[in-house]
N, C-alpha and C positions, 0 to 999 in steps of 0.2 A: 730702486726699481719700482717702478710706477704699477698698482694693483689693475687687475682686469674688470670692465663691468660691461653687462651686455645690455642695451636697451633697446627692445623688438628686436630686428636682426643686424643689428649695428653693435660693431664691437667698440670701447672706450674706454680710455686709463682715467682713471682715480693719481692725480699728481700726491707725489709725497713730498716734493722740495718747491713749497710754495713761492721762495721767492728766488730761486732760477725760473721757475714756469713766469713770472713777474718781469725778468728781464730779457725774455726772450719777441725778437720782434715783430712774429704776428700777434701775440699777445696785448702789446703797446697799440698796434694795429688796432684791434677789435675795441681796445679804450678810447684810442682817440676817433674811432667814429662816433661810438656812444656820448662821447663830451661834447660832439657837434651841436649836441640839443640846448647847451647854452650859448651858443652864438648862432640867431637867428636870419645870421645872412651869408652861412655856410649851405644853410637849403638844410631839409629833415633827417632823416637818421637812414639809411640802407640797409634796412633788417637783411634783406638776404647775403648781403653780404655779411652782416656780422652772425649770422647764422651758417652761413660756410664756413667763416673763417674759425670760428668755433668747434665744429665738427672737427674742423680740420686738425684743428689743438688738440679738440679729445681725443682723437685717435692716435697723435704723434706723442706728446706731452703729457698731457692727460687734462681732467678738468681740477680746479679747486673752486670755491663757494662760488667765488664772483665770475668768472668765467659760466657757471651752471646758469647762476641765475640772468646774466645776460646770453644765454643762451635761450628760455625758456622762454622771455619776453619775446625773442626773435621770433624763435615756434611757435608762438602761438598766435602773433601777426599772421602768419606764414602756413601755417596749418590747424590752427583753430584749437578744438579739444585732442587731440591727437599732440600735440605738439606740448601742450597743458602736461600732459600725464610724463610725458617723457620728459619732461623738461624738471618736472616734480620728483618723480624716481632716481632721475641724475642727482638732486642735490641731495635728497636723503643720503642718496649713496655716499657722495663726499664727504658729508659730517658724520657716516657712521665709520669712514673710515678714516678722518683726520681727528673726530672725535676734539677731546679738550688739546689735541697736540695742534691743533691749528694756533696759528700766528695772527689770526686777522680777531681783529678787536670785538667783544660783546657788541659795543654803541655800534659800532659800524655797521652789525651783521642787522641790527635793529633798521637803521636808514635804507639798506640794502631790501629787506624785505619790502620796508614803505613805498622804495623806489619802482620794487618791480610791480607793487600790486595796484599803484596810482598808473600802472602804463598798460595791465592786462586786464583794468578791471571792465574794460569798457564794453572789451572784444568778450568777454567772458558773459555778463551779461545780453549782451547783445546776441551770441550764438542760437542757433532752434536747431539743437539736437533730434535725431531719429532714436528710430529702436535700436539701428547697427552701431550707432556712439552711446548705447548704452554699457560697453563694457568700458569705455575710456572713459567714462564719468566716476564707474567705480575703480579704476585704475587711483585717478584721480583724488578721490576720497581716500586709498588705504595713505595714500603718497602723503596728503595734507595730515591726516591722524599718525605719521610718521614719521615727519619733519616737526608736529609738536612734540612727540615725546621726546626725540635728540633734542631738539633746543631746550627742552626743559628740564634735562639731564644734563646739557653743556654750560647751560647760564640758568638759572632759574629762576632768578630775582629780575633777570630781562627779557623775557621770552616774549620775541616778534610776533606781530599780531596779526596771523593769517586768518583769521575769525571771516573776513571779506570774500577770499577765496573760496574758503568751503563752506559757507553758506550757498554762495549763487551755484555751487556745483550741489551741492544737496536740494537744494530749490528746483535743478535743473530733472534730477533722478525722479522730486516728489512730484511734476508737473507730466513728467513722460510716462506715457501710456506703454504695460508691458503685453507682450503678448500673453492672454490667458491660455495657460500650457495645462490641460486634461489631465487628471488623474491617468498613470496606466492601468492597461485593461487586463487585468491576470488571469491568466487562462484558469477557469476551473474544472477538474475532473471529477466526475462524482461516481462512489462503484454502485456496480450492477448486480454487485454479489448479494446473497442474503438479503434483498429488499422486497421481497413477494408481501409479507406485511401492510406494509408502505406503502407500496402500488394500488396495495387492495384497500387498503384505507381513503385514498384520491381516487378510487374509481365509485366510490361511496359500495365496496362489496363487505368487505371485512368488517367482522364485528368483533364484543370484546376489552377488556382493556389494551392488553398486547399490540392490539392493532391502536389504541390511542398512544401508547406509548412511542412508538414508532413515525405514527404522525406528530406528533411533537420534538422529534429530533430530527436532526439533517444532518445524515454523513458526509463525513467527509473525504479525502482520498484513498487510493487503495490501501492497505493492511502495512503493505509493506515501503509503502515513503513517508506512514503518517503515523501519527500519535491518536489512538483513539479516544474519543471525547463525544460526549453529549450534548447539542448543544439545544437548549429549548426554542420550538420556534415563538416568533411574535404574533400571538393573537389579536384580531380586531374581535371589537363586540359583539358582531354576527357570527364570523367564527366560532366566537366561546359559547353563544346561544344556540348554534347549532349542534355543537358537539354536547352539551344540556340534555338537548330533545333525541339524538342519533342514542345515545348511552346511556341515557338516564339521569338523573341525580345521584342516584343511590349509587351506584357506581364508581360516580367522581367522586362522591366523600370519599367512599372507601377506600381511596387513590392519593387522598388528600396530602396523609405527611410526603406519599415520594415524591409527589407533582412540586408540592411547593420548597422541597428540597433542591428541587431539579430547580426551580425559575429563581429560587432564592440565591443557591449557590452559583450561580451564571452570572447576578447581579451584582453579588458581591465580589466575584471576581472582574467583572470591568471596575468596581469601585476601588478597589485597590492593583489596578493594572496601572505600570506607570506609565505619567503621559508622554507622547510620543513615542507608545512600543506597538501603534498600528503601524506607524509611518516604516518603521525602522524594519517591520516584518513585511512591510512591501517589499524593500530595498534586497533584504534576505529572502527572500522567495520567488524573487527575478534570478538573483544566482542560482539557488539550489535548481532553477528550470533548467537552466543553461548549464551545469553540470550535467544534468541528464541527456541532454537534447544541444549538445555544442557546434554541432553546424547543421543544423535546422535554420535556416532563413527567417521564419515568421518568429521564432524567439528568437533571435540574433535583435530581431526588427524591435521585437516588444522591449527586450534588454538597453539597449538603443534609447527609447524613448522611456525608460527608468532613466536609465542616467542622464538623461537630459534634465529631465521633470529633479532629478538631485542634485544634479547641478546649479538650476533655477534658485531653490530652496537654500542650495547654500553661500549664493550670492547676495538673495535676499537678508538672510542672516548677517551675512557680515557688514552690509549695507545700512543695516540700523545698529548697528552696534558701534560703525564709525560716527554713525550720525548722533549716536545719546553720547560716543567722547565728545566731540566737538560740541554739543551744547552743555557738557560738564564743564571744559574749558573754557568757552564764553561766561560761564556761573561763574566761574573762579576769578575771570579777567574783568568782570563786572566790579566784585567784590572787593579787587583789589583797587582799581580807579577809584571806588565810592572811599575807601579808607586814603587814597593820596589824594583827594578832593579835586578830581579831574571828574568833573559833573558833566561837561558834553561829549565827551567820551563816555562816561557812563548811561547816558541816556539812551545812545546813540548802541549801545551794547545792550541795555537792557531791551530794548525797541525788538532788535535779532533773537533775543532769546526768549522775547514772547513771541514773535512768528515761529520757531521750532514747538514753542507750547502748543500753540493754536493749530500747527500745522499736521499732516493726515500720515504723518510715517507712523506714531505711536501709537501702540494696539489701541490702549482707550481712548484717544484721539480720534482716531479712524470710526471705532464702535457709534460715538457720538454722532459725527457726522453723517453715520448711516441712516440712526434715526432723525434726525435732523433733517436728512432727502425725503426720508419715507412720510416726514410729517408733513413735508411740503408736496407731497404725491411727486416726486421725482424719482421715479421708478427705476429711470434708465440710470438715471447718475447711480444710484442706490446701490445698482445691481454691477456695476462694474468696480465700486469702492467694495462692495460684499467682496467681492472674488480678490481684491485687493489684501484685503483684512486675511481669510482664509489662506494664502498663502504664505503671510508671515505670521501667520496661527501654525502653520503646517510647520514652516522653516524653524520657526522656535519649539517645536513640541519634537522635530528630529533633532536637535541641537540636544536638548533634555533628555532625549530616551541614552543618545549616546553619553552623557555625562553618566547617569543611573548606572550604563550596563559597563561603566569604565570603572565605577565606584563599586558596583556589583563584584568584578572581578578581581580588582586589589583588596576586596575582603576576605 
C-alpha cells in the first residue's frame, strides 16, 4: 500500500514497490520521452507532457526518486520556482520514506541529481523573483537543507551535489528586497490614580524631594494587570541641570544613595536581562491584550499585525540557518575534493563558499557592509541593509529568549 503525501493542494502516493511502479506503462512512457534528448532528430523533450504524465503516476501509483526528479525538471520549465519547491519537497519525501530500503543504486542517485540540475540550472538562474515568490524560495531552501541530510544519512561517502541549486536559490532570497514590516504599536495605558505628585512636578508647581522622586519614575499599568515597579526615567543634561538649580544641590546629595540605587539597579537589570526577552515580552503582551479585550477590533487588528511581524522573524530565522547548513556543507564538499585531488571541483567549490563569506545574510557580514555604504556616503543603501541587519538581530535575539525561557523551565 502506497503512503500518502500532500503537496499544496495535490494529493500523491509515495510508491513502495519500485520495480512494479518501473514496469507499469505510463511510467516506461514518461522514460521514453525523456530519452528523446539523445536522439536529436526526434525533435526536444515535451515537458508538459511528462509533467502530466507524472502527476498522473503520483496520484495513481505513486512517485519513487526518479519519477520525482523528472518530474521537477518538468515543473520547473513549466512553472518556474513554484514548481522548484514542489518538485524538491516530493523527492525529500520519497527518500524519507524508501529511506536505505530503496533499490536504486548510490552512483545512479549521484548522475540522477547531475542530470537534473545541468537541465534546471538555467531556468533557475535566469528567474527574477518578486516579494509574493518569496515564500517558494524558502520553501525551496528547507527542501534543499533536506534532501542533504537524507542523502547523507542514505550514502554518506556519495552525497549528490546540490551545492548548485541552493546557492542560486539563497542568492535569489539575499538579492530580494523584503517588505520592511514595523515594529507593533502596543497600546499603552498609564493610571491616573495617585499621580497628583507627578503632575505637579511637569507642571514645574511641586517642590521637595517626593516630588523628584516621582518625576523620576514612570508608572506603569493599573494595580491590578501589573506588577509594580520603578522604573528610572532617562535624563538629558539640561534636565539633570535643571533639576540642580529647581532643588538644590544639597538636596540631591542627600538623595544620593536611593537615586543611584534606583539608576543603578535598572541598569544592572537590563545587563543581565536575557537577550531577546524584549521581543519575546512583545509577543506576550499582545496575548495578555487580547485576553482582555477578545473581540475588540482594533486589538484583534494590532494582534493581527504581532503575528505577522512573528511570523516574519521566524522565517527570517530559519532562512539563515539553512543558508549557514548549506555553506557548512559546501566546507565539507570542498574539503573532501581537496583530499581526492579533484582540484576544478575544488576551486569551483571554494569560489561558492567565498561568495556565502562575502555575501550580506551574516550578521557580521551585513554589519560591515553597512559601514562600508556609510563610508562611501550611501546613505540610502545603508539604511535599507540597517533595517536588514535589525531584523535578523530581532529574529535571532526571539530564537534566544525562547531557548533561555525553555531552559529556564526544565530547570
Amino acid at each position: 500500500m502506497s503512503s500518502l503525501f500532500f503537496s499544496e493542494l495535490k494529493k500523491f502516493k509515495l510508491a513502495d514497490d519500485e520495480e512494479s511502479l518501473r514496469d507499469t506503462s505510463a511510467y516506461q512512457q514518461v522514460r521514453g520521452e525523456i530519452n528523446r534528448r539523445v536522439n536529436p532528430l526526434t525533435g526536444g523533450i515535451d515537458w508538459s507532457m511528462v509533467f502530466n504524465l507524472c502527476e498522473e503516476i503520483g496520484k495513481r501509483e505513486g512517485f519513487d526518486l526518479l519519477l520525482a526528479v523528472y518530474y521537477t525538471v518538468a515543473a520547473v520549465k513549466i512553472h518556474g520556482l513554484r514548481g522548484l519547491s514542489n518538485g524538491l519537497e516530493i523527492q525529500a519525501a520519497v527518500l524519507t520514506h524508501q529511506g536505505l530500503n530503496s533499490t536504486f543504486p548510490a552512483a545512479k542517485r549521484i548522475d540522477l541529481f547531475n542530470w537534473m540540475i545541468g537541465q534546471i540550472g538555467k531556468e533557475i538562474r535566469a528567474v527574477k523573483p518578486g516579494i509574493t515568490q518569496l515564500r517558494e524560495l524558502y520553501r525551496c531552501e528547507r527542501a534543499c537543507t533536506a534532501l542533504y541530510d537524507l542523502l547523507k544519512e542514505i550514502q554518506p561517502d556519495n552525497v549528490p551535489d546540490l551545492e548548485a541549486v541552493a546557492f542560486n536559490v539563497f542568492e535569489h532570497i539575499d538579492r530580494l528586497e523584503h517588505p520592511a514590516v514595523p515594529a507593533p504599536q502596543i497600546i499603552k495605558v498609564f493610571a491616573v490614580k495617585k499621580l497628583a505628585l507627578f503632575s505637579a512636578l511637569l507642571l514645574g508647581v511641586g517642590v521637595g524631594i517626593l516630588s523628584l522622586h516621582f518625576w523620576l519614575t514612570m508608572p506603569r499599568l493599573m494595580d491590578s494587570v501589573v506588577v509594580t515597579q520603578q522604573t528610572p526615567k532617562i535624563l538629558t543634561k539640561e534636565e539633570g541641570d535643571k533639576l540642580v538649580r529647581e532643588f538644590g544641590s544639597n538636596i540631591i546629595l542627600e538623595k544620593r544613595d536611593e537615586l543611584a540605587d534606583l539608576y543603578s539597579g535598572a541598569t544592572q537589570g537590563i545587563m543581565e536581562r536575557p537577550v531577546g526577552e524584549d521581543v519575546l515580552e512583545t509577543l506576550e503582551r499582545s496575548e495578555s491584550l487580547r485576553y482582555l479585550f477578545p473581540e475588540d477590533v482594533d486589538v484583534i487588528v494590532q494582534s493581527l499585525e504581532v503575528a505577522s511581524w512573528q511570523q516574519v522573524l521566524e522565517e527570517d530565522f530559519q532562512a539563515q540557518m539553512a543558508r549557514f547548513r548549506a555553506a557548512r556543507t559546501r566546507a565539507a564538499n570542498l574539503a573532501r575534493s581537496v583530499k581526492l585531488g579533484k582540484l576544478n571541483k575544488a576551486r569551483r567549490q571554494s569560489k561558492e563558499l567565498e561568495k556565502y563569506a562575502v555575501s550580506l545574510s551574516p550578521l557580521y557580514g551585513r554589519t560591515l557592509y553597512v559601514e562600508e555604504l556609510l563610508n562611501q556616503n550611501d546613505y540610502s543603501g545603508a539604511e535599507g541593509e540597517l533595517k536588514k541587519l535589525s531584523r535578523s538581530m530581532n529574529a535571532l535575539s526571539l530564537k534566544i529568549a525562547r531557548l533561555e525561557r525553555q531552559l529556564s523551565n526544565a530547570l
